[in-house]
C-alpha positions in Angstrom: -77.2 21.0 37.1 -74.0 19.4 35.7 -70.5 20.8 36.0 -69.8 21.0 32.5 -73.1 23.2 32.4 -72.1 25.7 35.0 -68.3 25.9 33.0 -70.1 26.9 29.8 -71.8 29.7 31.5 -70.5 33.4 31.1 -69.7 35.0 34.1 -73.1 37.3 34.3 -75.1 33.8 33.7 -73.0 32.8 36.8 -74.0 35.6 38.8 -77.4 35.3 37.7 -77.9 31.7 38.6 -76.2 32.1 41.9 -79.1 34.8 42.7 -81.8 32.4 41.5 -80.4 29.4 43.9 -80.3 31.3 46.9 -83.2 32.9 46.9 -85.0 29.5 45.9 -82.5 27.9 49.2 -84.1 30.7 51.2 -87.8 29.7 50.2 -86.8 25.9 50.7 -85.5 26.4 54.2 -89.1 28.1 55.3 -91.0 25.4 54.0 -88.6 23.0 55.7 -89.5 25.4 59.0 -92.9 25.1 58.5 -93.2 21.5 58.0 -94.7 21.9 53.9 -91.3 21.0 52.4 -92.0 17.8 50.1 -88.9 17.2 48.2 -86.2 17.3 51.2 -83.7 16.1 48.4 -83.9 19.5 46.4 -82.5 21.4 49.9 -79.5 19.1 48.9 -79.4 19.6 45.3 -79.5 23.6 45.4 -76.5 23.8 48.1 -74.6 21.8 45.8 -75.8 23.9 42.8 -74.2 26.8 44.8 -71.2 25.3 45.5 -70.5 24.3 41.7 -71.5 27.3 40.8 -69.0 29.5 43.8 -66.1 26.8 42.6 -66.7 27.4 38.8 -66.5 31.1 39.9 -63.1 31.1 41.8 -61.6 29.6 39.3 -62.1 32.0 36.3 -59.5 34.8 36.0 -59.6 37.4 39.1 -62.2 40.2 38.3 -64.2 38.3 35.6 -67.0 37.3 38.4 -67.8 38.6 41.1 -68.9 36.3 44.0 -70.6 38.3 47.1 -69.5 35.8 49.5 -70.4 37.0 53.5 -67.3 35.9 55.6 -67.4 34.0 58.4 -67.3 35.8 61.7 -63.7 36.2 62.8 -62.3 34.8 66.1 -62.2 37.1 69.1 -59.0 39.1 69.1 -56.7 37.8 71.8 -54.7 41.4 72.5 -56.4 41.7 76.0 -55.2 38.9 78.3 -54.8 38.8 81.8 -51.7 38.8 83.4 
């Protein structure tokens, strides 16, 4: 998928595609787990496809897309040390 592609998309079509690649990432990484992966490049193409797709997102107007986006796991909080 080319850039200029994903920037012609609406913001649903976005949303939509964004679905479709994950869920095809989560098939590819089983097969890759179960050794019947054959095309190891695609596992490559579709994480790029996501991040094109997530950069095309952020940069539309706030509220026009919505990205679900899971955070990464925050540091422990450092308010109990020892003295």
């Amino acid at each position: 998928m080319k850039a200029a592609q994903v920037h012609g998309m609406t913001s649903d079509q976005l949303s939509d595609e964004l679905v479709k690649l994950k869920k095809e990432q989560f098939n590819l990484r089983f097969q890759a787990a179960s050794g019947q992966l054959e095309n190891t490049a695609r596992v490559r193409q579709i994480r790029r496809d996501i991040a094109r797709i997530m950069t095309v997102a952020r940069q539309r107007p706030a509220g026009e897309v919505e990205v679900r986006v899971k955070p990464k796991s925050e540091a422990p909080s450092q308010g109990s040390k020892r003295a």
